[in-house]
Every structure is written in structure tokens, then in C-alpha cells.
C-alpha positions as CSV (number, residue, x, y, z in Angstrom):
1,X,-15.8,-6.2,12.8
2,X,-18.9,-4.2,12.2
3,X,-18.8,-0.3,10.9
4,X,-21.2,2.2,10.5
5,X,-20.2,3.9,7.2
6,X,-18.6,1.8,4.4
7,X,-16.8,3.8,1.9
8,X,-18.1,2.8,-1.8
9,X,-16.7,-0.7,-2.6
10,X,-13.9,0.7,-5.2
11,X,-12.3,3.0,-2.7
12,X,-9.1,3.3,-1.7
13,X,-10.2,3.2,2.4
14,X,-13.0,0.3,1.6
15,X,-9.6,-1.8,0.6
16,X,-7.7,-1.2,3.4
17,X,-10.9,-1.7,6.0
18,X,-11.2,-5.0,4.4
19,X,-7.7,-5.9,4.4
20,X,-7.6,-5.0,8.1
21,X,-10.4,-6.9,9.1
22,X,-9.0,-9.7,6.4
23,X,-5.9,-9.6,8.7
24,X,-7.9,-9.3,12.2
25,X,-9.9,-12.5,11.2
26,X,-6.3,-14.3,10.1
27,X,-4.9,-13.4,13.2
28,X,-8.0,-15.0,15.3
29,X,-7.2,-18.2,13.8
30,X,-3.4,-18.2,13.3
31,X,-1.9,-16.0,16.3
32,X,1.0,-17.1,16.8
33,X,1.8,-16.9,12.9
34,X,0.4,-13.7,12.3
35,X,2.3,-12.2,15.2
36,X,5.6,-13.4,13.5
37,X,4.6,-12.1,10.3
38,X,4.0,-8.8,11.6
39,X,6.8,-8.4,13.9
40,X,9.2,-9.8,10.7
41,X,7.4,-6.8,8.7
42,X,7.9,-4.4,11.6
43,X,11.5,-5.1,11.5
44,X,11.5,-4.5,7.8
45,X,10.1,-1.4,7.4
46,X,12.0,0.2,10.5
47,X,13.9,3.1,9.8
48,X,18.1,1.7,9.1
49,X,20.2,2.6,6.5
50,X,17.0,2.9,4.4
51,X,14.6,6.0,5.3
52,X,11.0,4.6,6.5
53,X,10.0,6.8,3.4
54,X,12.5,5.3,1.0
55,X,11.6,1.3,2.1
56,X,7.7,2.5,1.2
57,X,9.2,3.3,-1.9
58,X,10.8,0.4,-2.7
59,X,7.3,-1.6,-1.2
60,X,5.1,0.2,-3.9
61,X,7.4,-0.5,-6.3
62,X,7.5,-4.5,-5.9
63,X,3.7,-4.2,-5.2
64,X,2.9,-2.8,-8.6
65,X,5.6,-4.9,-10.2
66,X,3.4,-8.0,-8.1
67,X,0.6,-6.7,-9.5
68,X,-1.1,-6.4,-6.1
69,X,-3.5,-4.1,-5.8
70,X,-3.7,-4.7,-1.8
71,X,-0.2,-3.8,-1.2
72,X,-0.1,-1.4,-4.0
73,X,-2.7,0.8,-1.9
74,X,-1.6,-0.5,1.1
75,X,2.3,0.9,0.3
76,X,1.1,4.2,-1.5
77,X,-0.5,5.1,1.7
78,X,2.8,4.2,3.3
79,X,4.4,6.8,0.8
80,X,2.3,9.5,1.9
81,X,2.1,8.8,5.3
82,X,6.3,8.6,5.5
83,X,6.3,12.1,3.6
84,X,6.7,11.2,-0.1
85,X,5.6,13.4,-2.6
86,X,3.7,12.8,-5.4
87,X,6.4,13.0,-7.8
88,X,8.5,10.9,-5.6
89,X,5.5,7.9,-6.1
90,X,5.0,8.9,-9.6
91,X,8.9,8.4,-9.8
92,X,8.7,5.0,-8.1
93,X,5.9,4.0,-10.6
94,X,8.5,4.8,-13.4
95,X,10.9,2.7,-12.2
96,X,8.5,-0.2,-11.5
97,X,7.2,0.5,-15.2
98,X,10.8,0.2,-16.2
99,X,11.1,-3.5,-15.2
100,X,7.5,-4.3,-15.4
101,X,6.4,-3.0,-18.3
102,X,3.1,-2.0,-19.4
103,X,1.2,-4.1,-16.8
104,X,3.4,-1.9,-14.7
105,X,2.5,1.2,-16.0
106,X,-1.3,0.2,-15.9
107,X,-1.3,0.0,-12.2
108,X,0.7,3.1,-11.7
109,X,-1.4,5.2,-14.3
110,X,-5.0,4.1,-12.8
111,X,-4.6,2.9,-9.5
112,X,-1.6,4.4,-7.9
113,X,-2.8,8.0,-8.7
114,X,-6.3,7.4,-7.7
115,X,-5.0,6.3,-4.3
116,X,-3.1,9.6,-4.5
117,X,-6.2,11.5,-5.2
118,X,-8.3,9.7,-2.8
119,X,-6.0,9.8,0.4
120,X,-5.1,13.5,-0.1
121,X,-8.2,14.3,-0.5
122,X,-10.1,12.3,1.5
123,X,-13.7,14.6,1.2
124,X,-14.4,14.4,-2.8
């Protein structure tokens, strides 16, 4: 997948252009498997008991706990785009701090916030 404009390679769109194309190029090779993983994660996410906004939540959470920095932009995205506001993140960082501890907090502190900063402000 060729684009014209990269984003500098330590922002928050540059990861999530390469974990799309990361994903496109899995999904060449492994249809059938990547269909069932995506339809599995469709079903999860869908709005049940759980708000859509509330399951991002929870995602961004187990990402920072996971120490994934993928998902953790990948599911802080999800926050915004479901409606969350930034206190509601930073609120889910706290509680991911709680279990995870400082490693935790490290993720929430740099990269959770710059995510924030980036994807509401997408010009600066």
C-alpha cells in the first residue's frame, strides 16, 4: 500500500497507517484467519450491555496494562472516536495504573496523552 504523505515516524497516524497496512498484508496471506479474527473482534466491541464507548475503555486499559503501544493508540483513538472525554481516558489510565503500576502509569503519562493531543488536534 503506497501513500503520498507519511506522517513523521513517531506519530500517532504513522502507527495506525502501518498497523493497517501490517493487517492488509496479514490478511493477503491468511484470509480466512484474519476474517475470523476480525469478525470475533467485531462481535466484541459491539454495542450490548457494555456501551461501544465503555468496551474502548476497558480495551485501553488492558492495552496499557499489555504494554502495547499498537493497541494502546489503536484503543485511545476508539475512546475518542466512541465519545470519551479526556478525563474519562485519563480516568481509565488511572485504573490501568492501579493494577499495573508504574510501567502503567508511564504509558498513560507519555503516550496515552500525546495520542490525545495528536488526534484532537490533528494540525499542530
Amino acid at each position: 500500500m503506497e501513500h503520498q504523505e507519511m506522517p513523521g515516524k513517531n506519530s500517532t497516524q504513522f502507527h495506525l497507517i502501518r498497523y493497517k497496512e501490517g493487517l492488509g498484508k496479514y490478511t493477503d496471506h491468511m484470509p480466512e484467519l484474519a476474517h475470523s479474527y476480525n469478525e470475533f473482534t467485531r462481535h466484541c466491541f459491539k454495542e450490548g450491555e457494555i456501551s461501544e464507548k465503555n468496551k474502548q475503555l476497558i480495551a485501553l486499559g488492558i492495552s496499557i496494562c499489555a504494554q502495547d503501544e499498537y493497541c494502546i493508540i489503536y484503543h485511545t483513538k476508539g475512546c475518542l472516536d466512541q465519545g470519551a472525554s479526556e478525563n474519562e481516558i485519563l480516568e481509565a489510565v488511572g485504573v490501568a495504573a492501579a493494577f499495573g503500576g508504574g510501567a502503567a502509569m508511564s504509558q498513560g503519562v507519555t503516550l496515552v496523552q500525546e495520542c490525545i493531543q495528536e488526534l484532537n488536534n490533528p494540525m499542530h
